[in-house]
The first five atom37 places (N, CA, C, CB, O) and aatype in JSON, in Angstrom:
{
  "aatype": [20, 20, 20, 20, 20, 20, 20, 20, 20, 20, 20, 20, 20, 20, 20, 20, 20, 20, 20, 20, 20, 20, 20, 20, 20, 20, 20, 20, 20, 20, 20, 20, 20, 20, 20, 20, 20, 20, 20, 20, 20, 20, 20, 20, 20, 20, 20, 20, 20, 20, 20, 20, 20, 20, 20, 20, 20, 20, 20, 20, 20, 20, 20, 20, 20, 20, 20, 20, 20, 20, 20, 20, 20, 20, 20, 20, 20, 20, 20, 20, 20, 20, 20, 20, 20, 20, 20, 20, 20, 20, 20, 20, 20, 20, 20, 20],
  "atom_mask": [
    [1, 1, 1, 1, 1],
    [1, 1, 1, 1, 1],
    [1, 1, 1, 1, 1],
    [1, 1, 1, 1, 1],
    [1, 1, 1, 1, 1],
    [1, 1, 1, 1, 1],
    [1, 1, 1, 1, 1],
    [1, 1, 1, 1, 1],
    [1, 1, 1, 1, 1],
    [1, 1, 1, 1, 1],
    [1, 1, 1, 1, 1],
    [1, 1, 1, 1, 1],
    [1, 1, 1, 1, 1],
    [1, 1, 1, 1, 1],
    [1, 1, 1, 1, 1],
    [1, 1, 1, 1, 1],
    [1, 1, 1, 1, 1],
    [1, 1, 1, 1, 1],
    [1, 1, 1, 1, 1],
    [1, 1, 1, 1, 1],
    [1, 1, 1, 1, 1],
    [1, 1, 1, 1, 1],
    [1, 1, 1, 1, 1],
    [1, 1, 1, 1, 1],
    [1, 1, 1, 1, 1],
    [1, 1, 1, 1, 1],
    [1, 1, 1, 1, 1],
    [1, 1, 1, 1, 1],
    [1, 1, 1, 1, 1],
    [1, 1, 1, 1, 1],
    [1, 1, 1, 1, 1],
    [1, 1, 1, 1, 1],
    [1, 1, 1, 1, 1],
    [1, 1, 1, 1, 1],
    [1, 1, 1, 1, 1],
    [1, 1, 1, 1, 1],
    [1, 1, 1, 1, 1],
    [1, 1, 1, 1, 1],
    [1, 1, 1, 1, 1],
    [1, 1, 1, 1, 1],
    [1, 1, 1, 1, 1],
    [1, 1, 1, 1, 1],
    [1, 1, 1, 1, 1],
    [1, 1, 1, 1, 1],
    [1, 1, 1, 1, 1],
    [1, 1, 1, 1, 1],
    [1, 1, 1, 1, 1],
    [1, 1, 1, 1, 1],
    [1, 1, 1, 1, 1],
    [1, 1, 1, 1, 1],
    [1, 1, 1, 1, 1],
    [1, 1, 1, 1, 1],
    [1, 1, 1, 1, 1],
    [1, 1, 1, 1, 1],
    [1, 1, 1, 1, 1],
    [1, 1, 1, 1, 1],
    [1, 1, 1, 1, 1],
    [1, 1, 1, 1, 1],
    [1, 1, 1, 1, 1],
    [1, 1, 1, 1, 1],
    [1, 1, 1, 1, 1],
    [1, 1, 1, 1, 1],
    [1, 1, 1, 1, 1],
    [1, 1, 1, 1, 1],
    [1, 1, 1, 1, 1],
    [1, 1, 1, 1, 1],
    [1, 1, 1, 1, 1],
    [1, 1, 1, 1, 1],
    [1, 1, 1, 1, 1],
    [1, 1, 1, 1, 1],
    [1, 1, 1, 1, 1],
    [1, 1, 1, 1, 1],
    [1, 1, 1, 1, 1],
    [1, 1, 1, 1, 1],
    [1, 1, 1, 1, 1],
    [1, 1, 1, 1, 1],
    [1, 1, 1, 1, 1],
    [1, 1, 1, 1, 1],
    [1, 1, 1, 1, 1],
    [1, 1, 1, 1, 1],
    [1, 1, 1, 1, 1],
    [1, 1, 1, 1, 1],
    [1, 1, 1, 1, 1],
    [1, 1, 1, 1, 1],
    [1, 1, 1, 1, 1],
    [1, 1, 1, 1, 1],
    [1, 1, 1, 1, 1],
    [1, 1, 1, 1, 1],
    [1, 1, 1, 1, 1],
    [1, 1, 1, 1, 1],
    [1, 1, 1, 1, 1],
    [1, 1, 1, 1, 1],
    [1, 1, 1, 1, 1],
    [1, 1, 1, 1, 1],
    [1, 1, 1, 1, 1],
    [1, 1, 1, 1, 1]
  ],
  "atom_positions": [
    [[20.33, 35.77, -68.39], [21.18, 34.81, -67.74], [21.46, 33.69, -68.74], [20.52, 34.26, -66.43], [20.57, 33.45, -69.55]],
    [[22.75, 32.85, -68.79], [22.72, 31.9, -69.74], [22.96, 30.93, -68.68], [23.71, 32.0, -71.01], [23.45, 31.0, -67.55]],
    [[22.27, 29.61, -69.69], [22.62, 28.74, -68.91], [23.16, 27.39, -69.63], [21.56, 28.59, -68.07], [23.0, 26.23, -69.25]],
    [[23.91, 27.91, -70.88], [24.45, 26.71, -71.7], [24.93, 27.65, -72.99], [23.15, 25.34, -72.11], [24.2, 28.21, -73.81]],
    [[26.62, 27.66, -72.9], [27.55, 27.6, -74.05], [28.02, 26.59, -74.88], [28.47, 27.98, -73.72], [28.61, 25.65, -74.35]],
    [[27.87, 26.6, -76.16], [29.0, 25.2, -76.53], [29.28, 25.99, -78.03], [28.08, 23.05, -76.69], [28.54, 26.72, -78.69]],
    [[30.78, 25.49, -78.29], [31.66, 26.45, -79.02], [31.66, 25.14, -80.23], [33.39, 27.08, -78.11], [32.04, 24.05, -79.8]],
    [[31.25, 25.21, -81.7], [32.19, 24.04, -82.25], [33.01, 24.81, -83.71], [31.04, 22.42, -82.76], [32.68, 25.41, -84.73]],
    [[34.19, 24.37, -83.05], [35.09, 24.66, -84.11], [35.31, 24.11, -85.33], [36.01, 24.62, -83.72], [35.89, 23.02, -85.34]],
    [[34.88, 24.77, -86.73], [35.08, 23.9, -87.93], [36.43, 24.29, -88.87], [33.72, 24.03, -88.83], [36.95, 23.4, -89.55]],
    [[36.97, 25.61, -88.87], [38.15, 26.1, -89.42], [38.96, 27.15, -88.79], [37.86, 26.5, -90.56], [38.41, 27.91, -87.99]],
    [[40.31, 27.29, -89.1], [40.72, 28.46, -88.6], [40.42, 30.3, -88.22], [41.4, 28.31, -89.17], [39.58, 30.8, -88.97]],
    [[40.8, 30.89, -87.55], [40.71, 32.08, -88.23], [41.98, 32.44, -87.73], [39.47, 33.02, -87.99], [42.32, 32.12, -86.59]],
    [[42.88, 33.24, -88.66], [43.77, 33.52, -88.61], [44.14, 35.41, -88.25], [44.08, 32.84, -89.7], [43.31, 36.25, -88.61]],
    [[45.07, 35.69, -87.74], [45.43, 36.86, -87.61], [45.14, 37.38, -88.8], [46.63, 37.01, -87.21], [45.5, 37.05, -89.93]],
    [[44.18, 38.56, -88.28], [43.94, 39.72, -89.69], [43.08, 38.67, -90.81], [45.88, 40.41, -90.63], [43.6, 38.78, -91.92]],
    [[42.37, 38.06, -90.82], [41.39, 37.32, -91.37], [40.09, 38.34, -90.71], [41.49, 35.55, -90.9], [39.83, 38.58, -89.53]],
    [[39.46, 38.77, -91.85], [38.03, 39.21, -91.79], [37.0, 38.08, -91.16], [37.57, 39.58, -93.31], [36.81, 36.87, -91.3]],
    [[36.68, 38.69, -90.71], [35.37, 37.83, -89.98], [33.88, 38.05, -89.64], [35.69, 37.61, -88.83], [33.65, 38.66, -88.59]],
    [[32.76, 37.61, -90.42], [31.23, 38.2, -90.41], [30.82, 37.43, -88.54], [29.94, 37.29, -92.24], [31.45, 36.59, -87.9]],
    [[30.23, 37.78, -88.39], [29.2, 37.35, -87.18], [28.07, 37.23, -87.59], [29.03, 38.2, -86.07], [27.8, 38.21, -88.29]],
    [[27.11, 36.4, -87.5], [25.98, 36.08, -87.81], [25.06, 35.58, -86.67], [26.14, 35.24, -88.76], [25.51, 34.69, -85.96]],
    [[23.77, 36.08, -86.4], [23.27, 35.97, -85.1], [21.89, 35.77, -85.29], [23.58, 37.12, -84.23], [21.17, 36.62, -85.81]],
    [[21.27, 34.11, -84.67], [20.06, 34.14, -85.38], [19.3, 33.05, -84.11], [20.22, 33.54, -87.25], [19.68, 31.99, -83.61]],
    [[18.42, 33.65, -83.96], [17.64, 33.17, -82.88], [17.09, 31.68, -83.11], [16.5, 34.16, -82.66], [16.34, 31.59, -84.08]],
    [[17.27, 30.67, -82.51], [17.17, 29.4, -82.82], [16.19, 28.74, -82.31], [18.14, 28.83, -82.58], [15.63, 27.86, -82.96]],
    [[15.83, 29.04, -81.13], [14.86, 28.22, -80.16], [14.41, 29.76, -79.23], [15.86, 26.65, -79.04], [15.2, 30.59, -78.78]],
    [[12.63, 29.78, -79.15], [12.73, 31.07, -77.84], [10.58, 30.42, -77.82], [13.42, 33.78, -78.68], [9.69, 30.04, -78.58]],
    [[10.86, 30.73, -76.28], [9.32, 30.4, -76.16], [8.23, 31.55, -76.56], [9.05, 30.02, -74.62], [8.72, 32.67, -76.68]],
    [[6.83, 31.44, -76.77], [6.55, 32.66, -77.26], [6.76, 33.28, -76.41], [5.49, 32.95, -77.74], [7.44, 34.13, -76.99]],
    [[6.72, 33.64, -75.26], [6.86, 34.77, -74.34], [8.17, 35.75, -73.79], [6.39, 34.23, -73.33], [8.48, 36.64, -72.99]],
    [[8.61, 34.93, -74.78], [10.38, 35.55, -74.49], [11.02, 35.27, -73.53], [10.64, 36.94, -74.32], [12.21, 35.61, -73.55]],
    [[10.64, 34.75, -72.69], [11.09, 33.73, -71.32], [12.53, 33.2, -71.37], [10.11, 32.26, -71.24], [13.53, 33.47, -70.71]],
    [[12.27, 32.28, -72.49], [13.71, 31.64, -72.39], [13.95, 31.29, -73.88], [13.82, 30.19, -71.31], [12.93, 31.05, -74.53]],
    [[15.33, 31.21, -74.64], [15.62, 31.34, -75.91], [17.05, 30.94, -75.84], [15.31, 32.69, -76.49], [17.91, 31.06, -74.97]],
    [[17.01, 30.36, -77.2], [18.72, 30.15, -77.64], [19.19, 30.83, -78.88], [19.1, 28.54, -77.96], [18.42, 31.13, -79.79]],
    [[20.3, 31.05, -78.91], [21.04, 31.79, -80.26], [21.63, 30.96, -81.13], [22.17, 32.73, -79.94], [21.21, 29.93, -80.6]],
    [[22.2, 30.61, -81.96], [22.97, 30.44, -83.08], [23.8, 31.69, -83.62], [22.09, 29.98, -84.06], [23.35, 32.6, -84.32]],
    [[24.76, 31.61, -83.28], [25.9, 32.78, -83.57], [27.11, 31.92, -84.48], [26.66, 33.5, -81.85], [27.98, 31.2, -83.99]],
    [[26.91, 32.17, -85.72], [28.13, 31.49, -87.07], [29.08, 32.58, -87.21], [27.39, 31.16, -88.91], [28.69, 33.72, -87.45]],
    [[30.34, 32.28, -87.05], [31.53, 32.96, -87.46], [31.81, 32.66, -89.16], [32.8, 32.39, -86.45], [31.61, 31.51, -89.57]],
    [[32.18, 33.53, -89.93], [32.12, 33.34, -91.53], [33.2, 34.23, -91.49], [30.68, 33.75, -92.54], [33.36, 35.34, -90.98]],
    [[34.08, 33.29, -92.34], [35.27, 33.9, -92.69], [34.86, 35.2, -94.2], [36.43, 32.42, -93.11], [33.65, 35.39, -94.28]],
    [[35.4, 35.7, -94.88], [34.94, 36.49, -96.05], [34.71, 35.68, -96.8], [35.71, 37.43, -96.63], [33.62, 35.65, -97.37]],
    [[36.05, 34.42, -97.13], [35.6, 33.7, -98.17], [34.6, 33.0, -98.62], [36.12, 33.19, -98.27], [34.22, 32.71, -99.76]],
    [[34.13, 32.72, -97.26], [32.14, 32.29, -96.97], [32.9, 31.07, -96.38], [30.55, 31.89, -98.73], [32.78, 30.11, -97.14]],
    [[33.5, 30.84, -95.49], [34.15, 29.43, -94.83], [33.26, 29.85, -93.1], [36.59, 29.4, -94.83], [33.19, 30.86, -92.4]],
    [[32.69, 28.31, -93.03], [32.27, 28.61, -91.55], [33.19, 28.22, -91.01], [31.11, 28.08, -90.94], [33.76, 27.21, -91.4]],
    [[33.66, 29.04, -89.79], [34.85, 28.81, -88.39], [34.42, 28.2, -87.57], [35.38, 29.92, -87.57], [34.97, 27.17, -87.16]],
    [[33.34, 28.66, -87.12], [32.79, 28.42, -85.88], [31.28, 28.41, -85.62], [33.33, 29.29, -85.11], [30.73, 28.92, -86.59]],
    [[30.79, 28.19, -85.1], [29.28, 27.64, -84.15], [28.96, 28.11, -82.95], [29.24, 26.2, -83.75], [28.85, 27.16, -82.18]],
    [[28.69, 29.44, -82.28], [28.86, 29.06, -80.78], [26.72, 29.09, -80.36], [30.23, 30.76, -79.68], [25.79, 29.88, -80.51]],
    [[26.86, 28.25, -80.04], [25.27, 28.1, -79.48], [25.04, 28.71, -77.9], [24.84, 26.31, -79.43], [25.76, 28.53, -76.92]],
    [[23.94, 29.37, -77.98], [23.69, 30.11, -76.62], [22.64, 29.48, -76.0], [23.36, 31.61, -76.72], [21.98, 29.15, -76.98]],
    [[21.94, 29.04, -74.9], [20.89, 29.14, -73.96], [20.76, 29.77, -72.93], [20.65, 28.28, -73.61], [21.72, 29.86, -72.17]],
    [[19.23, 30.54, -72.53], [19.57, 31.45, -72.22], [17.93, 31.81, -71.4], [20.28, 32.23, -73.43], [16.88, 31.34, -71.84]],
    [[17.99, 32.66, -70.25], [16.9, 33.68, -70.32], [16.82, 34.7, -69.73], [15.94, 33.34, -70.07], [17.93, 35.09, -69.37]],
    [[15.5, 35.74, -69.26], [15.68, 36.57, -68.97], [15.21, 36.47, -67.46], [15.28, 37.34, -69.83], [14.23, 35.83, -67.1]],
    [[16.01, 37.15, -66.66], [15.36, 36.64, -65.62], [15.1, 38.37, -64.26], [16.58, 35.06, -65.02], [15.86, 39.31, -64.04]],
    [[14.13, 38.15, -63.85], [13.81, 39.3, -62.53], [14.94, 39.64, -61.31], [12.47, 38.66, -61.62], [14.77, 39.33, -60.13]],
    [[15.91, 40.23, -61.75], [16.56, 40.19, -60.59], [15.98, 40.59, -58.83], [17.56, 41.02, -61.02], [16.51, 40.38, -57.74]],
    [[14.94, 41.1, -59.12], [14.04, 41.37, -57.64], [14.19, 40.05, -56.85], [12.18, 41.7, -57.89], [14.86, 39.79, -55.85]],
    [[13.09, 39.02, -57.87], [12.47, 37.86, -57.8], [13.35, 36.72, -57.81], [11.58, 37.77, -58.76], [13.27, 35.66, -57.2]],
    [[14.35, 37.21, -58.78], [15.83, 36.12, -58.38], [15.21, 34.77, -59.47], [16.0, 35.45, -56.02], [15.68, 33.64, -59.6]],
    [[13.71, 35.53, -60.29], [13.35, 34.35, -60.81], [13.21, 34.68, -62.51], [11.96, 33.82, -60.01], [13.24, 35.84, -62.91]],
    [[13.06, 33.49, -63.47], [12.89, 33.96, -64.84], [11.8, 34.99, -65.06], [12.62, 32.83, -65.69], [11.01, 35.25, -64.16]],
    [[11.75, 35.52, -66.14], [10.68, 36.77, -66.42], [10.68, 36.81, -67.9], [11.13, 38.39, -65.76], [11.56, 36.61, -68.73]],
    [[9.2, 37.2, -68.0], [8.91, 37.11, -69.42], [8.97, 38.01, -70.17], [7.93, 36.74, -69.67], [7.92, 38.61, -69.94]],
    [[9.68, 38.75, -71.24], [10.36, 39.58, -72.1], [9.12, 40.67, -71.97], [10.81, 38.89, -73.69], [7.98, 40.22, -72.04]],
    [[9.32, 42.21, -71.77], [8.15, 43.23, -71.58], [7.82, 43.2, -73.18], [8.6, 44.95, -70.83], [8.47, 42.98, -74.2]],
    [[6.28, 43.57, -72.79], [5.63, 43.33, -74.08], [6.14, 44.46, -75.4], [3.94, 43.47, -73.74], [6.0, 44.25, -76.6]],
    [[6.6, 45.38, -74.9], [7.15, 46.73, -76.14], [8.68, 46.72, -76.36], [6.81, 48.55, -75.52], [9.37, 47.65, -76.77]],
    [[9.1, 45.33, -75.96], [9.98, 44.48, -76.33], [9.7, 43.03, -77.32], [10.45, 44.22, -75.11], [10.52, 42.49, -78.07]],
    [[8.64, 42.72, -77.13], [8.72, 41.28, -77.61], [8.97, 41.48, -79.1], [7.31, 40.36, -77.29], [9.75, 40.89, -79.85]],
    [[8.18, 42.38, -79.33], [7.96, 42.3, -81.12], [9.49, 42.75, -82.03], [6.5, 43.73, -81.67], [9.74, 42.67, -83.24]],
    [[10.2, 43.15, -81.07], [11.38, 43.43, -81.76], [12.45, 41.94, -81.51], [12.04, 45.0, -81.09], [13.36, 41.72, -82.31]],
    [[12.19, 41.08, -80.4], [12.83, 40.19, -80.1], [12.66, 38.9, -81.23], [12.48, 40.0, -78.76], [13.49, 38.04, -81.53]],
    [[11.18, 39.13, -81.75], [10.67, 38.18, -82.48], [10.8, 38.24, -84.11], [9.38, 38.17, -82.06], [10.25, 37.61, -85.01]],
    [[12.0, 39.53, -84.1], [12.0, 40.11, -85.68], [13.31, 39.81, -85.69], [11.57, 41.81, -86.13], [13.92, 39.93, -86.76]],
    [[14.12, 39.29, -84.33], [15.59, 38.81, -84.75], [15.42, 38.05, -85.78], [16.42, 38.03, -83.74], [14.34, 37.52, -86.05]],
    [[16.64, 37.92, -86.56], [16.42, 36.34, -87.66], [16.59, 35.28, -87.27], [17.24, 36.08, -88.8], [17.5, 35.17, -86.44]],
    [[15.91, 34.18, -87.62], [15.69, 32.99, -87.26], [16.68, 32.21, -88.21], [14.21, 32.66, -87.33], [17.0, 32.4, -89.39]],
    [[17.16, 31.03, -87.08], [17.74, 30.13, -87.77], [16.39, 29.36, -88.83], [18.56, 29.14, -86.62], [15.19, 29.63, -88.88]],
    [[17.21, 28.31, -89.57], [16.49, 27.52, -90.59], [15.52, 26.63, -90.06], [17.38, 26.75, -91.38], [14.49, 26.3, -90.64]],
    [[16.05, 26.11, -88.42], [15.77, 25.11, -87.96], [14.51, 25.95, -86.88], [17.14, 24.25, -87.42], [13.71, 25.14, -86.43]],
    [[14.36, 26.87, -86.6], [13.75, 27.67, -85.42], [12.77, 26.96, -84.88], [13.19, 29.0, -85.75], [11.87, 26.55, -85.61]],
    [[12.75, 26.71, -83.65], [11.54, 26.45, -82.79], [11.06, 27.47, -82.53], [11.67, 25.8, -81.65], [11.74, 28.5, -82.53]],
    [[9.61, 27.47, -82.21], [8.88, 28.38, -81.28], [7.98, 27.74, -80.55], [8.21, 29.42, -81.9], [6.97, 27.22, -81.03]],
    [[8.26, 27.74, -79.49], [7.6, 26.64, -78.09], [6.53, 28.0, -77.38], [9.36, 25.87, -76.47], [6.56, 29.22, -77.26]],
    [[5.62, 26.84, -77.02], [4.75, 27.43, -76.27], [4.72, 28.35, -74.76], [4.15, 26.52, -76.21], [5.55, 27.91, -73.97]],
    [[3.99, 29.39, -74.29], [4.78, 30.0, -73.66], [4.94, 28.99, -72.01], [4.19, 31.58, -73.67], [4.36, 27.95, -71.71]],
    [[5.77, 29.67, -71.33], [6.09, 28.79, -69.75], [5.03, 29.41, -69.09], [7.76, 29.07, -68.78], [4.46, 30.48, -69.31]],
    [[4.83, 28.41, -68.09], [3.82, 28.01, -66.62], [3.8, 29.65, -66.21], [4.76, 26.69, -65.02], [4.91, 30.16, -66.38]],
    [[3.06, 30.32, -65.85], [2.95, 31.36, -65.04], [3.62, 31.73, -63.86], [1.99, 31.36, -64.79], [3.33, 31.05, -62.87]],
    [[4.66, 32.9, -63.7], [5.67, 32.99, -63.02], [4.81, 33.48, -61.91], [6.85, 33.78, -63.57], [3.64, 33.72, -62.2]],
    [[5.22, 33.69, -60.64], [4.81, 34.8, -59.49], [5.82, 35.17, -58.73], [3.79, 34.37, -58.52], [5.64, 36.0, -57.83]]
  ]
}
């Protein structure tokens, strides 16, 4: 579920302009609970476009409530790349 987009625009991209995506986990508690992205748009020439920042988590649709990332998941969640800046917060209060 997200619960916070914000887009910042630094340059164009133009029709038929190549464009990298870059996707790097910025903020996530240890438990995989809840996390944000850093997603950089890069033109070829190495020009950043764009910024779009994600917040975000995973949540139990049963329970209608957040849920903490299954464990034969985590270790691959935790091998995304990290931004420069990365938090890693302690895990959240115990769900039921």
């Amino acid at each position: 579920i997200l619960f916070r987009e914000e887009c910042l625009f630094k340059r164009e991209i133009r029709l038929g302009d190549q464009v990298d995506l870059l996707v790097r986990l910025s903020k996530a508690r240890a438990d995989g609970s809840c996390w944000s992205f850093r997603n950089e748009f890069m033109r070829k020439d190495g020009q950043l476009c764009a910024v779009l920042n994600v917040e975000g988590a995973w949540i139990d649709t049963q329970k209608r409530k957040i849920a903490i990332l299954p464990a034969e998941l985590m270790h691959r969640f935790l091998d995304l790349p990290h931004s420069a800046d990365v938090e890693l917060l302690a895990p959240s209060a115990s769900r039921s």
